[in-house]
N, C-alpha and C positions, 0 to 999 in steps of 0.2 A: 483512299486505299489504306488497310489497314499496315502497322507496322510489319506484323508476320508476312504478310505478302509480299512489302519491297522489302526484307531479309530475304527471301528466298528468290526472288528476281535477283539480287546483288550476286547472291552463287549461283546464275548461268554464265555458262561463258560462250563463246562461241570463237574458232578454230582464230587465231594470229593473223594465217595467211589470207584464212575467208574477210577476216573486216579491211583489212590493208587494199586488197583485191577490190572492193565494193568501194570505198573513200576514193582509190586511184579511178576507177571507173568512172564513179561520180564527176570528180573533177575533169577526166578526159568530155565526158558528154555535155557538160555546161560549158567549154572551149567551143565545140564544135558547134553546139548550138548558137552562140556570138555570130562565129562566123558564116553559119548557113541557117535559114530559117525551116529549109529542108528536112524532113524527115530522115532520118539517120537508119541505119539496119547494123547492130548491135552483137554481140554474142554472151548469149545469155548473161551471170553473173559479171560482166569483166564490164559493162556499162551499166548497172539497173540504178536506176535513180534513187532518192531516199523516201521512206515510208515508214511508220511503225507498225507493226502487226502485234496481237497478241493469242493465245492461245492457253489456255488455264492459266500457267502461272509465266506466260511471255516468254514461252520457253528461247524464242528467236533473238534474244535482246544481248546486246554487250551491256557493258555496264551505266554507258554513257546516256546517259536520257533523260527525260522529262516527265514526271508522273502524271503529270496534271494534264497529261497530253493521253493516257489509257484508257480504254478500254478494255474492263475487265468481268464481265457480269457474268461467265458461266465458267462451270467449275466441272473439273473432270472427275467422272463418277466412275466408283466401282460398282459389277453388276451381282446381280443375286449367286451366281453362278461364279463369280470371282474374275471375270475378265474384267477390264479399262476400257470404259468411251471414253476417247479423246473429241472433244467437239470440235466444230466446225469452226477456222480460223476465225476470227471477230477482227473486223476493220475499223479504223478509227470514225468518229463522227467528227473529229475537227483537224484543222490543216495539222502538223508535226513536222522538224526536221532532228530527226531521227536516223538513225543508220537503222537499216533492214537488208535481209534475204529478195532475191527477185522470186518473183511472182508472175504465174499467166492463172485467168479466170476461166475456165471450159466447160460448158455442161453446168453449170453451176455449181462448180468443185474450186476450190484454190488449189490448184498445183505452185509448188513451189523448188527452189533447188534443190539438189540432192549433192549427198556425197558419194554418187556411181560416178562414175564418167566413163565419155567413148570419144576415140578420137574419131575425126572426118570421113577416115575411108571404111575403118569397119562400119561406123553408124549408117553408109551408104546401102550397105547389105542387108541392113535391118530397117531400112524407110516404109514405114508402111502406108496407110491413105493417109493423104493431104486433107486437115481440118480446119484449116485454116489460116488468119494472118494475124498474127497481135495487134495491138494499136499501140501500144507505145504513150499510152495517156499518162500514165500514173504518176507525179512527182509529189516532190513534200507540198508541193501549194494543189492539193486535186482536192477536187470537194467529192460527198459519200457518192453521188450520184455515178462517178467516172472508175467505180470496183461493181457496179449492177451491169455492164456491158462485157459483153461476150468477148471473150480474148482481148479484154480490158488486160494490161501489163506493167511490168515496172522494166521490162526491155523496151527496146526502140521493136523497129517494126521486123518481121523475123516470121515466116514461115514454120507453121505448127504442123507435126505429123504423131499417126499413132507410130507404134513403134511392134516390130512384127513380133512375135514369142510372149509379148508381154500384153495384159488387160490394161486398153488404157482410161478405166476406171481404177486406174492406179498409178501408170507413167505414159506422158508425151512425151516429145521431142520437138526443140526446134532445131532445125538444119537449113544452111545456104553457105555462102560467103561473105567474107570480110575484109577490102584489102585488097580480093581477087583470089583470097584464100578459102578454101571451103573449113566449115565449123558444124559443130554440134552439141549440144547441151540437152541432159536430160531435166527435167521437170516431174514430181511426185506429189501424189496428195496422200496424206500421211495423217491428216486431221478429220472430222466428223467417221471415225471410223472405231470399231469396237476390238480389242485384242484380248483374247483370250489365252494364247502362246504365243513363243515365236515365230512358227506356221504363218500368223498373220500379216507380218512383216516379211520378213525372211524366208517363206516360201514366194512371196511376188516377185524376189529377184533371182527365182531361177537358179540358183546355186550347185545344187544336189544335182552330181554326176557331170556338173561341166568347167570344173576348176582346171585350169591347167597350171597356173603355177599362184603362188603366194609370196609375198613379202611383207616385210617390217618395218619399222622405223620409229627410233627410240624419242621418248618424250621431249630431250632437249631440240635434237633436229625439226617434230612435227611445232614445235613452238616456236620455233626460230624460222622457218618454211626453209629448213635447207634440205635437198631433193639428195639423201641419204640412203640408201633401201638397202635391206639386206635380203638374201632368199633364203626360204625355207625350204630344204633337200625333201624332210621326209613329206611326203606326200600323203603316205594312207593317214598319217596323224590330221592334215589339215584337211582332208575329206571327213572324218570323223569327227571332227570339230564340225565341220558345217552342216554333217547329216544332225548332229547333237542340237544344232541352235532352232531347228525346226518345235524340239520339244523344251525350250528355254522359257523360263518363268519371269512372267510380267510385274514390272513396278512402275508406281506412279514417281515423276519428278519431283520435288520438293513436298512429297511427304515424310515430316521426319528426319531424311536423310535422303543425301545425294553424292554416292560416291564418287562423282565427277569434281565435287564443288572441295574437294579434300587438296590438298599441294601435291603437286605431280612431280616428281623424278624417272629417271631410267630405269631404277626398281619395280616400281609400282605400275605400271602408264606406257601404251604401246600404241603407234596404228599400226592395223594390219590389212593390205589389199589384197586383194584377191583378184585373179584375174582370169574371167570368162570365156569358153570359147567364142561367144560372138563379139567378142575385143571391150567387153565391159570390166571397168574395176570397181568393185565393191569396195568403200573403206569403212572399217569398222575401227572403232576405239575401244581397248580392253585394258580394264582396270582387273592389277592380281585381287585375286581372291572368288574371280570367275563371273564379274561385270561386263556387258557390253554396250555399247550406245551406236545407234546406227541414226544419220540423219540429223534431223531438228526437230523432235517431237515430245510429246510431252511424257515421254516413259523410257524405259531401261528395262534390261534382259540379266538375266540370271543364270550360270549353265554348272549344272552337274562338274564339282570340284574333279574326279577322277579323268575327263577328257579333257577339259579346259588344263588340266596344269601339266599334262602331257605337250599342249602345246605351246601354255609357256615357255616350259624349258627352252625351248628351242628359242626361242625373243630374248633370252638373257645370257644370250653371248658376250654382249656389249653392257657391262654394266656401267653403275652412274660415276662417273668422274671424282 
């Protein structure tokens, strides 16, 4: 791998809370596995085992890893026409213990997590046909063969459904309980797919015309995972922000530059959720200057400085310490 490559692997990062969350998981599911030989039923990211994945330049990777453990042979092309194929995630050909993203295998697509969420009782409202069951195969010791099987997973076992409003050549769900608890987790496939706007993205989540309310939370809290939120009042501003991201301009990850991979403050660095009539939240991360990153994928969004900084203002109530 060349030098340029892990420079640009080193400035991904991926969210504080999300790798904390994944490690603690990890370690709950290798306890329980001791003690029961049993198959386990999981919820989504909060148990997925370890695996590495890559995808042009790994976008999914914290910084902790092992090169000699990648796969990396295809590269994300622009097209004649000026859109981004992002390819199809690539799975390792040798064992790795790695931290990763969970993962289900469907149709022959990797879905993987997302940053929407929906709690238990609205995702009940939107259960659509039952596809199936994960298997819960996938750990750091899997060999290639055990990612070629149909809702092959890096959850335990866990009931897949589509998900009603939405294509789900785009997002599944898994839903049951846990505990005695009912759960749900969404799952996106965000790779082997071509983007040309924001439309491409950000039209699949439904957005336009069903926000009901929005919030914030400044760089230091979303680093620290402290459950901070603030609301934004105006409303037609944050509709016009999400009508706007439909025509938001596409860039590739670590070409060049990666406004994420810059030092973040409460200045600069915001999440912002959004939340749907069908009880889904959107979170987006916006960097000033009119950046957005939705997900784990190997591109970034651009929007029109005159709506994006309208609704800045309103995210720098709280500035940095």
């Amino acid at each position: 791998m060349s030098n340029k490559i892990k420079q640009e692997i080193n400035k991904i990062e991926i969210p504080n809370e999300l790798s904390q969350r994944s490690k603690l998981g990890i370690s709950e599911a290798k306890k329980e596995m001791k003690i029961n030989n049993k198959r386990f039923k999981v919820k989504g990211i909060a148990v997925a085992a370890a695996i590495l994945i890559s995808i042009g330049t790994l976008l999914f990777l914290n910084n902790n890893f092992n090169t000699n453990d990648m796969v990396n042979n295809q590269k994300k092309v622009v097209t004649k026409h000026g859109g981004i194929k992002i390819p199809a995630i690539q799975l390792p050909k040798g064992n790795t213990a790695a931290d990763m993203i969970g993962l289900i295998v469907y149709n022959r697509k990797i879905y993987t997590q997302t940053r929407t969420e929906i709690d238990a009782e609205n995702a009940k409202a939107i259960l659509g046909k039952k596809l199936g069951n994960t298997k819960g195969n996938i750990d750091e010791w899997s060999n290639q063969k055990d990612y070629d099987k149909e809702f092959a997973s890096t959850t335990g076992i866990a009931d897949v459904y589509s998900v009603k409003g939405y294509d789900k050549d785009f997002r599944i769900m898994t839903y049951g309980e846990l505990d005695g608890k009912p759960y749900a987790q969404f799952y996106e496939n965000l790779n082997g797919i071509t983007i040309h706007n924001g439309k491409d993205v950000f039209g699949k989540l439904k957005m336009l015309g069903n926000v009901t309310k929005a919030q914030y939370r400044t760089a230091n809290d979303w680093d620290n995972n402290i459950q901070n939120y603030h609301s934004i009042i105006d409303m037609k501003i944050v509709n016009a922000f999400v009508e706007e991201l439909n025509g938001t301009k596409q860039f590739l990850r670590g070409e060049n530059s990666d406004p994420i991979a810059n030092p973040k403050s409460n200045d600069n660095f915001s999440e912002l959720t959004i939340t749907l009539k069908d009880g889904s939240k959107v979170r987006l991360l916006l960097l000033k200057g009119g950046y957005i990153y939705y997900g784990f994928m190997g591109a970034y969004f651009k929007m029109d400085d005159k709506v994006f900084s309208e609704l800045w203002k309103r995210i720098q109530i709280y500035p940095s310490l």
